[in-house]
C-alpha positions as CSV (number, residue, x, y, z in Angstrom):
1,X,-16.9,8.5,21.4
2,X,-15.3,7.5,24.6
3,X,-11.9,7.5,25.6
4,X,-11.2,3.5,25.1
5,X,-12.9,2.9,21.6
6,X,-10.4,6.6,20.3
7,X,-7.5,4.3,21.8
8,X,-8.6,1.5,19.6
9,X,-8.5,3.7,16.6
10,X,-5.9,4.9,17.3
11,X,-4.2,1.6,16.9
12,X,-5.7,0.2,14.2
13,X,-4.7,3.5,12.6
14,X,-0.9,3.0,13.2
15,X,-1.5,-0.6,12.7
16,X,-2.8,0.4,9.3
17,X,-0.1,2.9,8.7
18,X,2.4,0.5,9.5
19,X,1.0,-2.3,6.6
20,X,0.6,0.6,4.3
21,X,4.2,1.1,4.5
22,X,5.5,-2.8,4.2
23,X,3.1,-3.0,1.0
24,X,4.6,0.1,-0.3
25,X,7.9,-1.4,0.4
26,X,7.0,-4.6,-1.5
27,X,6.2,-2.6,-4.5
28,X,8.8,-0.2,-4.2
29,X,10.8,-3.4,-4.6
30,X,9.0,-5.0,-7.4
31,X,8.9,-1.8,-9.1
32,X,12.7,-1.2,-9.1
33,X,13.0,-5.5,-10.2
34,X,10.9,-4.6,-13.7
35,X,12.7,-1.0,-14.5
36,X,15.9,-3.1,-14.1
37,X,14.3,-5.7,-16.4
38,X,15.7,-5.7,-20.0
39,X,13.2,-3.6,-22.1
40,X,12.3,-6.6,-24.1
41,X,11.8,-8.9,-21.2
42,X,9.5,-5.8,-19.9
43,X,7.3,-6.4,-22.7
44,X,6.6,-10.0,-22.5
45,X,4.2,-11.7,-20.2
46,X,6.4,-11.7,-17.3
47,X,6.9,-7.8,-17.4
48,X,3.0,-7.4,-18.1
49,X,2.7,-9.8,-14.8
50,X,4.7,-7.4,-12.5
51,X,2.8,-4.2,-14.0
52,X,-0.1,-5.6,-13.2
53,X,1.4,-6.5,-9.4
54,X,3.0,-3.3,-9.2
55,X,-0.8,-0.9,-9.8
56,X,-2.9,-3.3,-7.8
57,X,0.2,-2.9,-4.9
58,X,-0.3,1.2,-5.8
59,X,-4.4,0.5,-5.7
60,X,-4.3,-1.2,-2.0
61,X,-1.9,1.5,-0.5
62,X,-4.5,4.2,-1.7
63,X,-7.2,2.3,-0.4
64,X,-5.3,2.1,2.8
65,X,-4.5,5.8,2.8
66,X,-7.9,6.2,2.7
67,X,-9.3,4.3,5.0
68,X,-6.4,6.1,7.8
69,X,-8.1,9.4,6.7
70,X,-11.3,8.1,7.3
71,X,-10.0,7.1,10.9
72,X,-8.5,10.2,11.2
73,X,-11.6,12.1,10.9
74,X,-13.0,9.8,14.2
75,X,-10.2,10.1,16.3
76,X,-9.5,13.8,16.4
């Protein structure tokens, strides 16, 4: 791989590491909104609503995680 296209992974890597870390900053968020739910409210359909939120959030940052790795691999 030549020089320029390792710069461009390069970038889309930190680019990527930079999203991973506003999405885990979005669930973080949401996360710490439902535990400071009441534990009935948690239950009901709006607290099911944020779970649901909250693992696809967790799903997408592993997905990102992984697709860094993967870029990591090509760069070095």
């Amino acid at each position: 791989m030549n020089k320029a296209r390792r710069k461009e992974l390069s970038a889309i890597h930190a680019e990527l590491e930079a999203l991973m870390d506003r999405l885990s900053a979005v669930r973080d968020e949401e996360q710490e909104a439902f535990d400071s739910m009441p534990e009935s409210l948690q239950s009901g359909e709006r607290g099911q609503q944020m779970e649901d939120a909250i693992d696809a959030m967790s799903t997408a940052v592993d997905d990102i995680e992984n697709v860094r790795s993967s870029l990591s691999e090509l760069i070095e």
